[in-house]
N, C-alpha and C positions, 0 to 999 in steps of 0.2 A: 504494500500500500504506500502511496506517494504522499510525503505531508509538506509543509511549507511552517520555517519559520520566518517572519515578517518582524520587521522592528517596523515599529505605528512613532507618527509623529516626528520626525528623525530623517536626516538626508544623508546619513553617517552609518557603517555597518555598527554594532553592537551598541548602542544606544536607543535611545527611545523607549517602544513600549514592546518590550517584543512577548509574542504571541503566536500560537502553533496554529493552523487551517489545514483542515483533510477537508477534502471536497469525493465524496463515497457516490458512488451507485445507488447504496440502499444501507440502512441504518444496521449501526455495528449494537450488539446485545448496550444497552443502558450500563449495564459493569462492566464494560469492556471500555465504554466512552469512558466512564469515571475513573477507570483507572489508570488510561492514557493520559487523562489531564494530569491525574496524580503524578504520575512517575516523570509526565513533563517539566511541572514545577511551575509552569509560567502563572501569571494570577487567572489568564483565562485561555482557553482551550475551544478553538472554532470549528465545529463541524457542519458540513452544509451537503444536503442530498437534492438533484433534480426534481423541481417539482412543478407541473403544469409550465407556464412561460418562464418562471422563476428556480428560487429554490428554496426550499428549511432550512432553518439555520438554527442551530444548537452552542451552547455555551457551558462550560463546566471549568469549575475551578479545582484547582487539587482536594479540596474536600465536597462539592456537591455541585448539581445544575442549576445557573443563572437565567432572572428571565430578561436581561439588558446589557448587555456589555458592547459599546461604541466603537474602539478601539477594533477589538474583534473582529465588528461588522466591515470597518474600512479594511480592514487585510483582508479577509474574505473577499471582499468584492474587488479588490486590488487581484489577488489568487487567480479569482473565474475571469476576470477581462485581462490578465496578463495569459495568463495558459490555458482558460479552456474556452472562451469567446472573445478574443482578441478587437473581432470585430466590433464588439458593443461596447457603447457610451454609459449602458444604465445595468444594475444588476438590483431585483428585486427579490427580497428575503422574507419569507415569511415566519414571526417569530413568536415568543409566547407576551412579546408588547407590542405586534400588532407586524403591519405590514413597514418595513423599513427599507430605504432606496439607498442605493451607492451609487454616483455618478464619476465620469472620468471628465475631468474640467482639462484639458492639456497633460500635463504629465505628474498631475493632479489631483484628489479624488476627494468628494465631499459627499455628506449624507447629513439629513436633519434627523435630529431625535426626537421621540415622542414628549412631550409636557408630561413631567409626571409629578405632579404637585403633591408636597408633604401634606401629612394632614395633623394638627394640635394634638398632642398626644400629653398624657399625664406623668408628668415626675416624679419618681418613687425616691423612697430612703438611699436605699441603694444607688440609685444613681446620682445623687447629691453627694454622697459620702466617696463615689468612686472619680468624683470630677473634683471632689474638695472645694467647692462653688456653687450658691444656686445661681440657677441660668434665667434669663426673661422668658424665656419662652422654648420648648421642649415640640420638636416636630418630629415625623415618623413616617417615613414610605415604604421602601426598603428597607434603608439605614434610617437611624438615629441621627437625627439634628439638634445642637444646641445652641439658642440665642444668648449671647451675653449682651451685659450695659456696657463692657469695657474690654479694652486688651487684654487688661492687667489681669484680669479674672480667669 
């Protein structure tokens, strides 16, 4: 099997964001993906299978499967129009946040991400006591967001 590692963000080998892309025929067992990314080590691990004009796209991090990773998406789509659709400007991913586009701008490649707006979430003991600060305001999508009043905090 052919994989691709990609440094994202970067005009230099070994810097930037690098990240592994398999672009497969048809999906490898779910333990098999997860354990690729594991033993890769990168924070995220791209898989992507043919699908209708498009293709799936999958993300895994050495310890489990993500539903967003950016970075990823740009290799990937850098991957299909470098080596397997040369001729195309667009590569569309269908993924667990939705339908996401890569484009080739010149030697270039750009993609919008979906809005994913945190939402007010409650601050417990524990999380006060592990920041050593109360925060203004406590958000939640994915991750965990904390608003401070100040730097210093």
């Amino acid at each position: 099997m052919t994989y691709y590692i990609v440094d994202v963000f970067t005009d230099s080998v070994f810097s930037g964001g690098p990240t592994a892309v398999f672009v497969m025929e048809e999906w490898l067992p779910e333990a098999v993906m997860q354990g690729i990314a594991m033993e890769n080590g990168f924070s995220e691990t791209a898989f992507a299978v043919p699908e209708g004009e498009g293709y799936r796209l999958r993300w895994f991090t050495p310890d489990a499967e993500i539903d967003l990773c950016g970075y990823a998406t740009l290799a990937a789509g850098y991957v299909i129009m470098a080596h397997y659709q040369p001729a195309a400007v667009q590569v569309r991913f269908r993924t667990l946040s939705g339908v996401l586009t890569v484009s080739r701008q010149g030697e270039l490649y750009a993609m919008d991400l979906p809005a994913l707006r945190p939402e007010p979430y409650a601050l417990t003991p524990r999380m006060e006591e592990a920041l050593g600060a109360v925060p203004a305001a406590v958000y939640k999508r994915r991750d965990l967001t904390f608003l401070f009043d100040s730097e210093e905090q």
